[in-house]
DRENKOLDREN-432545 format. One record per atom (N, C-alpha, C): residue in one letter; z, x, y; atom name. Coordinates in steps of 0.2 Angstrom, whole numbers. Each point is the difference from the previous one (the first is absolute). Layout:
DRENKOLDREN-432545
> A  Z  X  Y  CA
...
***
This chain:
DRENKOLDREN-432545
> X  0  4  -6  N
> X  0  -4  6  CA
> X  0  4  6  C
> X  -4  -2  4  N
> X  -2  6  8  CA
> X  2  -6  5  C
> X  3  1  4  N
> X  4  -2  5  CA
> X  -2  4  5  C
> X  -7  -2  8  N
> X  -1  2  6  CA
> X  8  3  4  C
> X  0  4  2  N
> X  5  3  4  CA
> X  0  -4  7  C
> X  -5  -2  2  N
> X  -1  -4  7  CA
> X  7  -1  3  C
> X  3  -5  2  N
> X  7  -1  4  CA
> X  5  3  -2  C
> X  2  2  -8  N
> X  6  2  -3  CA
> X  -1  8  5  C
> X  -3  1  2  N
> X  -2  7  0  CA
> X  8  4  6  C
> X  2  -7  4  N
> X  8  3  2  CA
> X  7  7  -3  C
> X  1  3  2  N
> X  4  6  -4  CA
> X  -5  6  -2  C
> X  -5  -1  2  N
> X  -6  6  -2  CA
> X  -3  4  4  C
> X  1  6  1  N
> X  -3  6  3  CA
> X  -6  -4  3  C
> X  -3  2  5  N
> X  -5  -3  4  CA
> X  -8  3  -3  C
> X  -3  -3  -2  N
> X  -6  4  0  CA
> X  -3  -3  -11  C
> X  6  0  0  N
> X  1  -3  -10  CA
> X  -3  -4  -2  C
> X  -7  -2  -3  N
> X  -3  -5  -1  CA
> X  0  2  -7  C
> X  0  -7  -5  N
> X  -1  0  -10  CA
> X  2  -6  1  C
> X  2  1  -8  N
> X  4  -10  -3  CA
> X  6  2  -3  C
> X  1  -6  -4  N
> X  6  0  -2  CA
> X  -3  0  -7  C
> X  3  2  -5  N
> X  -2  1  -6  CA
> X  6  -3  -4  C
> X  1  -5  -6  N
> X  7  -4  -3  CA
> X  0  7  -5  C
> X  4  2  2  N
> X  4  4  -6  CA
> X  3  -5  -6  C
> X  5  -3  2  N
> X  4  -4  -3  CA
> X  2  -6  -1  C
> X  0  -7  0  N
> X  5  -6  2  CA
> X  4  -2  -6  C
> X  6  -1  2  N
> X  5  -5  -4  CA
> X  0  -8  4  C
> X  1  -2  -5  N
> X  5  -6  2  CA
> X  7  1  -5  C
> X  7  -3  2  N
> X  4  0  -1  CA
> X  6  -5  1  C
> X  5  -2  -8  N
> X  5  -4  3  CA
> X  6  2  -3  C
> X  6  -1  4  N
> X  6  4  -1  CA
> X  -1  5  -4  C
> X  -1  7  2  N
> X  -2  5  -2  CA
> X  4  8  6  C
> X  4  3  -4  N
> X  5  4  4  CA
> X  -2  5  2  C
> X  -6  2  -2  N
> X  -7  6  2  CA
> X  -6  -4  -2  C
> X  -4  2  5  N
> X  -8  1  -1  CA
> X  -2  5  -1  C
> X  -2  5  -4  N
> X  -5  7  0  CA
> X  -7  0  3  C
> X  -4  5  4  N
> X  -7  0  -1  CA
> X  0  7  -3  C
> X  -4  1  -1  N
> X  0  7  -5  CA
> X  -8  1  -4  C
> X  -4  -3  4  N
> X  -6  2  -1  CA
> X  -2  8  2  C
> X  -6  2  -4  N
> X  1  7  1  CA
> X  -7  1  6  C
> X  -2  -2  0  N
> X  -5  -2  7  CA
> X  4  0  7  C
> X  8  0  0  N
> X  3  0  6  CA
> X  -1  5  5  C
> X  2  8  -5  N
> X  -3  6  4  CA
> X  -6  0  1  C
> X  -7  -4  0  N
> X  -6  1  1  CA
> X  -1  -1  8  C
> X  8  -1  6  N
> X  -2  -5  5  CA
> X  5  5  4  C
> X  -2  2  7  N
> X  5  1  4  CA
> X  4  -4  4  C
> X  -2  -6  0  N
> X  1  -7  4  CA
> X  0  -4  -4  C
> X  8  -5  -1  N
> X  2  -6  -3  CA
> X  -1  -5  4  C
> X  -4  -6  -2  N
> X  4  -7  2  CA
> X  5  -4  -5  C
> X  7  -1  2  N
> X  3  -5  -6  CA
> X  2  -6  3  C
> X  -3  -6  0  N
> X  3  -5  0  CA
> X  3  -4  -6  C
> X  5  -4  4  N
> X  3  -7  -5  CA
> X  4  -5  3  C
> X  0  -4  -3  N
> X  2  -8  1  CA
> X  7  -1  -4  C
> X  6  -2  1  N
> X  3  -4  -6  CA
> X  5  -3  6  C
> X  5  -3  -6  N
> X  7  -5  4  CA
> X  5  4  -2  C
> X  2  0  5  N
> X  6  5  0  CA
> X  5  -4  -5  C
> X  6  3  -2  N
> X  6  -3  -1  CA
> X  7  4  1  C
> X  -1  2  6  N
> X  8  1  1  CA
> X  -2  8  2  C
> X  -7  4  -3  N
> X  2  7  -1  CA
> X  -4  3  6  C
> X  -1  7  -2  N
> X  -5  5  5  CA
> X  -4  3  -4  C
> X  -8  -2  2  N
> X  -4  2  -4  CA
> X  -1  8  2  C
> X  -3  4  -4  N
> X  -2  7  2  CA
> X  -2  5  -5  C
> X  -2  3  2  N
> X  -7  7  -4  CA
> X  5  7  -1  C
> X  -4  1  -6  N
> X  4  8  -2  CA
> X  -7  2  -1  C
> X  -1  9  -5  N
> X  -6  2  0  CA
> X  4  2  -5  C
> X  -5  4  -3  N
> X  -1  6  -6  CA
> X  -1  3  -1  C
> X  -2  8  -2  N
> X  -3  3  -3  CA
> X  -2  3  -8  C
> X  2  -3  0  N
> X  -1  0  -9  CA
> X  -3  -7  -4  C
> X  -3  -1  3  N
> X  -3  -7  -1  CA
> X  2  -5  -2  C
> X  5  -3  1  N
> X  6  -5  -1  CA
> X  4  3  -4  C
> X  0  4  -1  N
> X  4  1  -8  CA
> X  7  -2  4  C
> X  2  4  8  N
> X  7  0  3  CA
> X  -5  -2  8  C
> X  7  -2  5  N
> X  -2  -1  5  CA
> X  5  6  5  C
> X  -3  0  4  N
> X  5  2  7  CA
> X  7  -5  1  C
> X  6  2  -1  N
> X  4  -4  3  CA
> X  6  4  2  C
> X  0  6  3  N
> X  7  4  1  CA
> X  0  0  7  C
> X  -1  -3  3  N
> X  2  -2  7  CA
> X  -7  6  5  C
> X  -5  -2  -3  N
> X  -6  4  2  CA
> X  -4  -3  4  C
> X  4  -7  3  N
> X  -7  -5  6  CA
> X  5  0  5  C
> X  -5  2  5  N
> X  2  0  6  CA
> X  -3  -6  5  C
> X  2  -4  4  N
> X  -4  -4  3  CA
> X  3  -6  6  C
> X  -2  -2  6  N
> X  3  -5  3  CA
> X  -5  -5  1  C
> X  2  -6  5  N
> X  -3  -4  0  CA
> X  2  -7  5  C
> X  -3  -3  0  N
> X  0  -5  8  CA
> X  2  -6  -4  C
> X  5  -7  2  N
> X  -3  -5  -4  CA
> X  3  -4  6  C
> X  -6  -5  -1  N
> X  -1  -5  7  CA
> X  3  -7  -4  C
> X  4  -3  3  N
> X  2  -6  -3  CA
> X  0  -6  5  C
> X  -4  -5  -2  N
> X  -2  -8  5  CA
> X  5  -1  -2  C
> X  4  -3  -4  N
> X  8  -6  2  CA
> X  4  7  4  C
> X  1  4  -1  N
> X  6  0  5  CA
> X  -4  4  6  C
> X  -6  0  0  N
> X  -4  4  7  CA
> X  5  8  3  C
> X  -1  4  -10  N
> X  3  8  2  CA
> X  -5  3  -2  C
> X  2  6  2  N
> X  -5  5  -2  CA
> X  5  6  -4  C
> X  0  2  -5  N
> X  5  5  -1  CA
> X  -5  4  -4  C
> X  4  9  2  N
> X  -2  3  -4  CA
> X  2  6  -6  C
> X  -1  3  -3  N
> X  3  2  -5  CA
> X  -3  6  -3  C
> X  4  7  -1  N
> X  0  4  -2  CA
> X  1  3  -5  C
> X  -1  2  -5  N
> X  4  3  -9  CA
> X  -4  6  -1  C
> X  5  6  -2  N
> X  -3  4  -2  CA
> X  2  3  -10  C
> X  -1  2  -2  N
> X  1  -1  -7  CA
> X  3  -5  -3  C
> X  -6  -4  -3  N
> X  0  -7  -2  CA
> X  -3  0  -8  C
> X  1  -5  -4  N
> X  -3  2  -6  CA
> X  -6  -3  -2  C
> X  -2  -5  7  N
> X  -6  -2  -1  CA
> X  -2  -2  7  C
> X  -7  -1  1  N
> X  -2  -3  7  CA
> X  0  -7  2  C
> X  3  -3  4  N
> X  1  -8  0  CA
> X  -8  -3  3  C
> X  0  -3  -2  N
> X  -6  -5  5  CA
> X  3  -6  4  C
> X  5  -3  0  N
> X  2  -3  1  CA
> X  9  -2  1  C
> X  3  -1  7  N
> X  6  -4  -3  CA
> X  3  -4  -5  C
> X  6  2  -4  N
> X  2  -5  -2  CA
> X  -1  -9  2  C
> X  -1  -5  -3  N
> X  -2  -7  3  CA
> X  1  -4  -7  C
> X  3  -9  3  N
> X  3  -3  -4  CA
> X  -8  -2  -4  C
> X  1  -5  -7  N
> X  -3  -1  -3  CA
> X  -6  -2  4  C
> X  1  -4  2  N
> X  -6  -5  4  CA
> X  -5  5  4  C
> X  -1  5  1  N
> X  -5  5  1  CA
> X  -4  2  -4  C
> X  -7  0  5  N
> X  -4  1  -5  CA
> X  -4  6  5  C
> X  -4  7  -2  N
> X  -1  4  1  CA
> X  -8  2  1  C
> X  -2  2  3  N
> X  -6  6  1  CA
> X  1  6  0  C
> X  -1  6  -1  N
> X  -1  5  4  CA
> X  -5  4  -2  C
> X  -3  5  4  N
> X  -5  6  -2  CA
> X  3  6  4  C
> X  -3  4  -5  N
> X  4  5  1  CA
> X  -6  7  -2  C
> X  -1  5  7  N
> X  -5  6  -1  CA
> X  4  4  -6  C
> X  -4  6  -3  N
> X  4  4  -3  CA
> X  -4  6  1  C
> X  4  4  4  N
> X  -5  7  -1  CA
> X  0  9  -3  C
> X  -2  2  -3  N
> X  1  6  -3  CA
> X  4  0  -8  C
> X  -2  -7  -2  N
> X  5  1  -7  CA
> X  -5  7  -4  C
> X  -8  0  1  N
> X  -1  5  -4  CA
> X  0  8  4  C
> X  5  2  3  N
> X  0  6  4  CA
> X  6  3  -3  C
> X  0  4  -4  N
> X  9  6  -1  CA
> X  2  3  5  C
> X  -6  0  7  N
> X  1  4  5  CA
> X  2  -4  7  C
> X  2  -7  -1  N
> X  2  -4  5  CA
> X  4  -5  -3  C
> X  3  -3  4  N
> X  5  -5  -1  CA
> X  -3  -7  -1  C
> X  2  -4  -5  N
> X  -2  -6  0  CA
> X  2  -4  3  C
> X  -3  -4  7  N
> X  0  -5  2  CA
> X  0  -7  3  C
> X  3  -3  2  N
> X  -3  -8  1  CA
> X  2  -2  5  C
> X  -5  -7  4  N
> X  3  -2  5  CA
> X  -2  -9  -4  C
> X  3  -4  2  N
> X  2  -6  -2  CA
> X  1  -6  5  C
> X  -3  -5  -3  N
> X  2  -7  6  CA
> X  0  -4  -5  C
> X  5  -4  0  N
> X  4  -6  -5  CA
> X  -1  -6  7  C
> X  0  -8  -4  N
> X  1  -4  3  CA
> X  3  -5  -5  C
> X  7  -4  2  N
> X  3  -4  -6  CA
> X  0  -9  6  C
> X  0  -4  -4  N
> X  0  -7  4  CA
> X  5  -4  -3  C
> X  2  -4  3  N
> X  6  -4  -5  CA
> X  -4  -4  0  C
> X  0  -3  -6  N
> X  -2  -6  -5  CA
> X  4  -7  -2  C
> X  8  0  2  N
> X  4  -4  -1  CA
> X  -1  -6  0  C
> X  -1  -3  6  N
> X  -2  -6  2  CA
> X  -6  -1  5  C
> X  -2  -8  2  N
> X  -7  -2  3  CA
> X  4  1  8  C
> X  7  2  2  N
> X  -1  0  6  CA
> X  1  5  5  C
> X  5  6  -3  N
> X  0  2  3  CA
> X  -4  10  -3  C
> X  -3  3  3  N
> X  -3  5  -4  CA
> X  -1  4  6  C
> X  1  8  -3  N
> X  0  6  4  CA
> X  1  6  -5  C
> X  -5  7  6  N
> X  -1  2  -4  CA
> X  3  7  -1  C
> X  -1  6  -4  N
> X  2  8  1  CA
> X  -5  1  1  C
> X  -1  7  4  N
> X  -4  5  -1  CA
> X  3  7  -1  C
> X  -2  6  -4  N
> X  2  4  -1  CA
> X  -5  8  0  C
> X  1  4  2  N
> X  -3  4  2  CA
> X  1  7  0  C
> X  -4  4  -4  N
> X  5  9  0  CA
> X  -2  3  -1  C
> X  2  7  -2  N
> X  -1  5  -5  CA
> X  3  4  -6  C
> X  -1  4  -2  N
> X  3  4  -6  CA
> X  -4  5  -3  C
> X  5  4  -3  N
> X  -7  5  -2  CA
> X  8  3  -5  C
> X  -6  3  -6  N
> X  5  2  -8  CA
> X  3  9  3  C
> X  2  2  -1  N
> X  5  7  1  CA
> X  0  5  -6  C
> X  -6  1  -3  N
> X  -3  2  -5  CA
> X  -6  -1  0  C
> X  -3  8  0  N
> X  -6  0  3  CA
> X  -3  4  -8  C
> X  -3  -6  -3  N
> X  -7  -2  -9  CA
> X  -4  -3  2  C
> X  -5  1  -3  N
> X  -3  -5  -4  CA
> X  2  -7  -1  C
> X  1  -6  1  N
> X  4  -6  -3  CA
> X  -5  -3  -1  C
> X  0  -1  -6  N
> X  -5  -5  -5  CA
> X  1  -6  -3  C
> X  5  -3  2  N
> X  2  -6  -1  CA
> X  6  -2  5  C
> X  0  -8  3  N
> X  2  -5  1  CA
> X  4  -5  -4  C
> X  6  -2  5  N
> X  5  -4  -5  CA
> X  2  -4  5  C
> X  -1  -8  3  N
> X  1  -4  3  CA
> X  7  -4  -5  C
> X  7  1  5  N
> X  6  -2  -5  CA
> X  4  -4  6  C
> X  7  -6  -2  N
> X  3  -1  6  CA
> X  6  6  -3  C
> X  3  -1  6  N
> X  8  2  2  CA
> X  4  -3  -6  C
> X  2  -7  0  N
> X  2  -3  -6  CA
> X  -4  -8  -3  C
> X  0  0  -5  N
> X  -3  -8  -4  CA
> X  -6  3  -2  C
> X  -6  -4  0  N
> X  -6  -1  -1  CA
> X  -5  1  6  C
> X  -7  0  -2  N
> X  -3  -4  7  CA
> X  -6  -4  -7  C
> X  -3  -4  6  N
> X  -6  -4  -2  CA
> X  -4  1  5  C
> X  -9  -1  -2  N
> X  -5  1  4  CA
> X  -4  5  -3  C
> X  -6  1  5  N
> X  -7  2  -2  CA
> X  3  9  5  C
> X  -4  4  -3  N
> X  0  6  3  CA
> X  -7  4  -1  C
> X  -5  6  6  N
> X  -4  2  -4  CA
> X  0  5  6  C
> X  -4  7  -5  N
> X  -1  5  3  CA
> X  -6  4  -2  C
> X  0  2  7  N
> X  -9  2  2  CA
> X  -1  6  3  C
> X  -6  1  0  N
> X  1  9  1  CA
> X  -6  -3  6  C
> X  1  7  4  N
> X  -6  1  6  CA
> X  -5  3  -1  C
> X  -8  -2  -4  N
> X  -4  4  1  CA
> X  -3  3  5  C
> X  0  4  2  N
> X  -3  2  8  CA
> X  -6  3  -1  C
> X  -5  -2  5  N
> X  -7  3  -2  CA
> X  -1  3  6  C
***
């Protein structure tokens, strides 16, 4: 599946023109990881990962690998802050974490949230540079017909070990998640 870069083309060096190339798609329900771990990943300087699900209760977020799933990164090797805009209480707050055992995409948020985000990824195949990402999440409450509002979230991160990472592991914090996930690489021409 090829996928025009036209408008997604946001978060990318000026001048980058290719497509998006499906390395991967899940769908998934209650499931405490998702793995991607196709070996096609290091063929791509440039990720795109989106996904969709409903929250329940947790924080979704990305680990890497080098060893092709076999383990993932989790000893406090992600660095990253981020912005998150909230319509009900009309705040903006922001948030800074440095050795974390995974990347968040998102705040914590009660059941009734349901999610987007996309997320760049760059240099997973470089041993000679850091991996990675900037991110924008959006969640909407779903509760009821009258009252609705929304999050916005927005940030970076980048892994504290500089490999090769040849796999992806989209996990929450705690419980499950549900929903569709897929990752795609940047063909650049």
């Amino acid at each position: 599946v090829h996928m025009p870069l036209g408008a997604a083309r946001f978060g990318l060096i000026s001048g980058v023109s290719g497509s998006l190339e499906l390395i991967q798609r899940q769908t998934f329900s209650s499931q405490s990881t998702i793995n991607f771990t196709s070996s096609s990943i290091v063929d791509f300087d440039v990720h795109f990962f989106t996904f969709n699900h409903t929250l329940g209760g947790n924080t979704p977020g990305l680990r890497v690998s080098s060893d092709g799933g076999s383990s993932y990164l989790n000893n406090n090797e992600y660095d990253w802050n981020y912005r998150l805009m909230n319509r009900e209480t009309v705040a903006t707050n922001e948030y800074r974490s440095t050795g974390t055992y995974f990347l968040p995409l998102q705040r914590s948020q009660a059941s009734e949230w349901s999610l987007g985000s996309n997320v760049w990824i760059y240099n997973m195949n470089n041993a000679n540079k850091y991996t990675h990402f900037t991110i924008q999440s959006t969640g909407a409450n779903t509760t009821d017909d009258t009252t609705y509002y929304v999050k916005t979230f927005f940030g970076n991160g980048f892994v504290e070990d500089k490999a090769v990472h040849n796999a992806l592991q989209l996990l929450p914090n705690t419980g499950t998640l549900t929903g569709t996930a897929s990752l795609y690489g940047l063909k650049q021409s």
